[in-house]
LOPAGU-901770 format. One line per 10 residues: number of its first residue (from 0); their letters; for each residue x, y, z of N, C-alpha, C. Coordinates in steps of 0.05 Angstrom, whole numbers, plus 5000, padded with zeros to 4 digits. Each point is the difference from the previous one (the first is absolute). Layout:
residues N
NUM = A = X Y Z X Y Z X Y Z; ...;
END
This chain:
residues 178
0 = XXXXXXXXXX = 6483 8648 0905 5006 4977 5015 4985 4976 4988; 5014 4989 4989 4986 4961 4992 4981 4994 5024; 4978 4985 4989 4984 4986 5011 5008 4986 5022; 5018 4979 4989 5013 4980 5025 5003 5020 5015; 5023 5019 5002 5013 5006 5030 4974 5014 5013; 4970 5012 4988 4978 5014 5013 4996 4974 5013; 4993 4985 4992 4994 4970 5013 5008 4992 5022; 5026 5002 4999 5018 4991 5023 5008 5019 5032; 4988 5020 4978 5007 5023 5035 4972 4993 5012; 4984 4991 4994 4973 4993 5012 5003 4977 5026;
10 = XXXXXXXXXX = 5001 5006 5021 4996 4976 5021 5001 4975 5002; 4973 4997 4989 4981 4970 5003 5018 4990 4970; 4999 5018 4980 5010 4976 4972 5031 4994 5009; 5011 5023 5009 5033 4988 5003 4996 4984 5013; 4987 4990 5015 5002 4979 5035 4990 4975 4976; 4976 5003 4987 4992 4984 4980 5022 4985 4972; 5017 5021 4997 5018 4996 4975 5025 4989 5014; 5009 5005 5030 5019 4985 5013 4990 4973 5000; 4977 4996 5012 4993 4975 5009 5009 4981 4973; 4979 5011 4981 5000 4983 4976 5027 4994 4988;
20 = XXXXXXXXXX = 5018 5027 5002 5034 4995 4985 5009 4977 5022; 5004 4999 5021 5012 4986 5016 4989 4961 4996; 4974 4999 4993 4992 4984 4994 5006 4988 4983; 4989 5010 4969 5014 4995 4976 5028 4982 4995; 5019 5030 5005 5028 4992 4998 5005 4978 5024; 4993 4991 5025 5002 4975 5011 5001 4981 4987; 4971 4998 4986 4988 4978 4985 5017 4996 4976; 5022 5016 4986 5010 4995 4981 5023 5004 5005; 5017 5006 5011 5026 4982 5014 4993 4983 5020; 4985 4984 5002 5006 4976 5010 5006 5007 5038;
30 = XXXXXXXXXX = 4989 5021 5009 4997 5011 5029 4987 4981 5025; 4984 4984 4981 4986 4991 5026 4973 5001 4990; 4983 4998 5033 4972 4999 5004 4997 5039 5008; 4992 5013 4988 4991 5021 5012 4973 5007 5012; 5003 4998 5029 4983 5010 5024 4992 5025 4997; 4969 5001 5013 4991 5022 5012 5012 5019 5021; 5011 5017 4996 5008 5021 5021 4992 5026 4999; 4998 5015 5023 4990 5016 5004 5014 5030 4991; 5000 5026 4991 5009 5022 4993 5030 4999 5008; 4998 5000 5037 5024 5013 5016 5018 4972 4988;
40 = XXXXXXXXXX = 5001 4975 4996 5022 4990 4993 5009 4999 4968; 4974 4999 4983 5008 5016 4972 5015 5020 4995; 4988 5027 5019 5022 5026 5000 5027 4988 5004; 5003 4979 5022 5031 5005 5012 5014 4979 4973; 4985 4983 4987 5025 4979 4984 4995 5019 4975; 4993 5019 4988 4995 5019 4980 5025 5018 5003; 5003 5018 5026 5019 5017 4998 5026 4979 5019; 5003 4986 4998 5020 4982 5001 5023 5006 4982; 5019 4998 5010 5030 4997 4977 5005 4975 4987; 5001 4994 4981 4996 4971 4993 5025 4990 5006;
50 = XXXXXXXXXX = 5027 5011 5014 5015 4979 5000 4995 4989 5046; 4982 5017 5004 4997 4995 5025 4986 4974 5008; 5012 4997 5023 4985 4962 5009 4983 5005 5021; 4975 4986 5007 4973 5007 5017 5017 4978 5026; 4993 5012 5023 5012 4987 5022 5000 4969 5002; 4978 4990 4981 4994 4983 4998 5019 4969 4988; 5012 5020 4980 5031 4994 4977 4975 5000 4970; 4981 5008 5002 4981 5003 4971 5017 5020 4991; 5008 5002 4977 4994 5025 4981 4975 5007 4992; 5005 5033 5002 4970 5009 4987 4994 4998 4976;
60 = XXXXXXXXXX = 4970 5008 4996 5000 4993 4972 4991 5027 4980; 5008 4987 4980 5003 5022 4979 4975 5004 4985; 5010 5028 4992 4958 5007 4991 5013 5008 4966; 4972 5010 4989 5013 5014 4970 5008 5033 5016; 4996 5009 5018 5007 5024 5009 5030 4998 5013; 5009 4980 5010 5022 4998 5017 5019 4989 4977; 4986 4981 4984 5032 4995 4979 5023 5012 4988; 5023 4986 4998 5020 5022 4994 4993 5019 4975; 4989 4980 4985 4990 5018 4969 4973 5008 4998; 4996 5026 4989 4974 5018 5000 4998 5002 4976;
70 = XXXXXXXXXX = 4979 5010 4991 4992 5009 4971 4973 5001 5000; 4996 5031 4981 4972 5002 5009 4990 5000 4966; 4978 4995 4999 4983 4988 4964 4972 5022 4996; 5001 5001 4973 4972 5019 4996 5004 4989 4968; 4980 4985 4993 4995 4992 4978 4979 5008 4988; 4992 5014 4972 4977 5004 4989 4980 4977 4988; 4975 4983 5013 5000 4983 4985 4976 5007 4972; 4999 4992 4981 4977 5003 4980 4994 4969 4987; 4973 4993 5000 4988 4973 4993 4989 5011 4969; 5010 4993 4985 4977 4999 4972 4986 4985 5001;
80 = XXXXXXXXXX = 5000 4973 5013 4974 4973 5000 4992 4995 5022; 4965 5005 4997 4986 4988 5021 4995 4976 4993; 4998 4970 5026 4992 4980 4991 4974 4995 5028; 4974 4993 5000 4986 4990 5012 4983 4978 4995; 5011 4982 5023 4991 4970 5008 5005 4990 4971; 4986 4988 4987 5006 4989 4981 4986 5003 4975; 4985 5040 4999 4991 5005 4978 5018 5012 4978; 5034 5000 5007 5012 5004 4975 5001 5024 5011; 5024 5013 4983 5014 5028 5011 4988 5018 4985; 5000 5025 5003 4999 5019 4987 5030 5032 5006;
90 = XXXXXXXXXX = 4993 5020 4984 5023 5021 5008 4981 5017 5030; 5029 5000 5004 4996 5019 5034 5023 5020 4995; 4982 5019 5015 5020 5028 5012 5016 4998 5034; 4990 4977 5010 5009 5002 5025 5034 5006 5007; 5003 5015 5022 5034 4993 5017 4994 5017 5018; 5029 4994 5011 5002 5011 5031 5023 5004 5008; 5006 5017 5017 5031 5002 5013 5008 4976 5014; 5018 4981 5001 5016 4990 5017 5016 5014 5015; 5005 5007 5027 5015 5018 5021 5013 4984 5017; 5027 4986 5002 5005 4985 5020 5025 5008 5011;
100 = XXXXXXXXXX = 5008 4981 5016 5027 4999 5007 5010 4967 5006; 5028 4989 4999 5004 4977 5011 5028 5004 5009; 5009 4977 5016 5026 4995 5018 5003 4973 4988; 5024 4995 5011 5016 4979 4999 5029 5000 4993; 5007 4975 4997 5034 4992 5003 5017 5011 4978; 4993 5004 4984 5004 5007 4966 4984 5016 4988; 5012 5014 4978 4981 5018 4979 4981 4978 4987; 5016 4975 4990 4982 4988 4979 4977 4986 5010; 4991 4993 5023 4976 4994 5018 5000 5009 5028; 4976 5010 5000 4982 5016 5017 4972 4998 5011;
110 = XXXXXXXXXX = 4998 5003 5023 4961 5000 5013 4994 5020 5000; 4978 4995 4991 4985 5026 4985 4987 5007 5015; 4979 5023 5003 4987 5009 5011 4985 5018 4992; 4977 5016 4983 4984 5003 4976 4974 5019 5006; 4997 5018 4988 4969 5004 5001 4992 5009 4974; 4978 4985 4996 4987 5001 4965 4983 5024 5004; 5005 5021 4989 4979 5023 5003 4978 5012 4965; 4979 4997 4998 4998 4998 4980 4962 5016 5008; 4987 5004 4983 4967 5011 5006 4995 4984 5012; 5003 4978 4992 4976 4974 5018 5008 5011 5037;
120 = XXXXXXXXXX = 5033 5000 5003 5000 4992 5023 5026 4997 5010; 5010 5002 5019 5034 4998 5003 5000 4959 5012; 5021 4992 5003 4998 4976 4998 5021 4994 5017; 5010 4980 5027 5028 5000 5005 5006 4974 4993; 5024 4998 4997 5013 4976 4980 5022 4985 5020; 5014 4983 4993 5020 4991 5008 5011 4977 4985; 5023 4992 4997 5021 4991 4981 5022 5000 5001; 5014 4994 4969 5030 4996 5006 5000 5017 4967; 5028 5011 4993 5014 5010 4981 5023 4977 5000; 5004 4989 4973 5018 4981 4990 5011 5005 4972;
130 = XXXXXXXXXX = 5027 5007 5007 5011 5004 4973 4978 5022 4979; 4999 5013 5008 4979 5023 4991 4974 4991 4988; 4990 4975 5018 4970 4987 4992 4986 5012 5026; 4976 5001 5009 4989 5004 5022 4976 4984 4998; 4993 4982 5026 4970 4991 5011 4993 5003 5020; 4980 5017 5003 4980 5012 5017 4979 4985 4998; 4983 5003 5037 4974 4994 4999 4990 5012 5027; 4984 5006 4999 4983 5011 5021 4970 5002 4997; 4979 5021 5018 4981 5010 4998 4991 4978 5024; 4967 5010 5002 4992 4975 5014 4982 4975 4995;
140 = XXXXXXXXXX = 4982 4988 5027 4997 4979 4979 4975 5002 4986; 4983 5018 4998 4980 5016 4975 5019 5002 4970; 5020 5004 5000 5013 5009 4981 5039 4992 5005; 4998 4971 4991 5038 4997 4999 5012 5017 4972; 5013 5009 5000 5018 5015 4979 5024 4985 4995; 5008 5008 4969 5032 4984 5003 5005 5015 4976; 5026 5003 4996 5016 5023 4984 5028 4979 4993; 5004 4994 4970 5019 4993 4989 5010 5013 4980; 5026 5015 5017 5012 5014 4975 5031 4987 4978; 5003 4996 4976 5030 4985 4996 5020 5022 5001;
150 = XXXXXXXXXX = 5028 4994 4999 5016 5005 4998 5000 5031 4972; 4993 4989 4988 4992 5022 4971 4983 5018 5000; 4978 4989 5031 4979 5025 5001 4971 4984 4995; 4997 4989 4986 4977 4980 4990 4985 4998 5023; 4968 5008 5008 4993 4990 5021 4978 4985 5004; 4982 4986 5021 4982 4986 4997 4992 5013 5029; 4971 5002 5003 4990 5005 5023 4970 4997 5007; 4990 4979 5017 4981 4987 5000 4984 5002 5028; 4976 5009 5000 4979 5003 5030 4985 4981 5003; 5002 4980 5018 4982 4977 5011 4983 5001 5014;
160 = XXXXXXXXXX = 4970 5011 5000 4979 4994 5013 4992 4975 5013; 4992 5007 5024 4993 4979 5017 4963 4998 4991; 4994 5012 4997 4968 5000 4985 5000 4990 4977; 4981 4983 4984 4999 4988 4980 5014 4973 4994; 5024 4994 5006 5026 5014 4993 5009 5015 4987; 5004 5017 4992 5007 5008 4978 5028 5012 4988; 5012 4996 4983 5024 5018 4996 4996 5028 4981; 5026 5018 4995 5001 5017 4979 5030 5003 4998; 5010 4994 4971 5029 5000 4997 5011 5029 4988; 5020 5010 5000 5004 5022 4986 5034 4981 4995;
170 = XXXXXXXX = 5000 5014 4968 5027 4999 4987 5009 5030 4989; 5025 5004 5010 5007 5023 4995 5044 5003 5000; 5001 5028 5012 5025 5001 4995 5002 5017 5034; 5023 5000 5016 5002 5024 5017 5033 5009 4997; 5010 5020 4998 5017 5024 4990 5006 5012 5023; 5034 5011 5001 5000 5009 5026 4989 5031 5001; 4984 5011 5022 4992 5019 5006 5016 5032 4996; 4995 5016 4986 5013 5020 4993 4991 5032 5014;
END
């Protein structure tokens, strides 16, 4: 069983990974202001039918779990270059699994939904898939993360310390998962 779906049968992160999908994808179709609400009305606009109308005449709203289109991602990533702050790169061994899934209206863009699993640490992400580009960012605020992968595979992926400031960039490639 992939990581993600261990993730997701878990309670607190699905209630967590709803909240955040429902959020997200708001914010990027153009949904509105998204409010604080509590579980029991999350549950009910989640397992909602999307062509159903809330008594209200709202339509519900759509999550990366409720969209018509599914697709689930496992990308291998590998960094040959470490870069820190601004002493110049050297070679790295680092990578990590990418494990996600996303929804939406179409194959060719999608909200993502992500977990970086790697020694350091598993990571949860969130993003969009575009035309087979993806940008992710997550973690917290000790540590923002962001994951740029292109179309070709080419990737960039960079950890922002809130201490110091400090950054660390990795350049690499991620490959679909086999």
């Amino acid at each position: 069983m992939s990581i993600w779906k261990e993730k997701k049968q878990g309670a607190g992160d699905r209630s967590l990974c709803r909240w955040l999908g429902v959020g997200v994808l708001a914010l990027c179709l153009g949904a509105g202001p998204v409010s604080a609400q509590d579980d029991a009305i999350t549950d009910d606009i989640i397992e909602d039918d999307p062509g159903d109308v809330h008594e209200d005449g709202a339509l519900p709203q759509m999550t990366v779990e409720t969209a018509p289109v599914q697709a689930d991602v496992a990308l291998n990533c590998a960094f040959a270059t470490e870069c820190y702050e601004d002493e110049g790169c050297q070679d790295s061994g680092f990578g990590f699994l990418l494990d996600g899934h996303g929804g939406g209206l179409d194959e060719a863009t999608l909200m993502m939904e992500a977990m970086i699993s790697s020694e350091a640490g598993d990571v949860f992400l969130m993003g969009a898939r575009d035309a087979g580009a993806y940008v992710l960012s997550g973690g917290g605020f000790d540590a923002r993360h962001m994951l740029t992968i292109g179309a070709e595979g080419a990737a960039r992926y960079t950890v922002h310390y809130a201490e110091g400031p400090q950054v660390i960039s990795y350049l690499g490639r991620c490959e679909v998962a086999e």
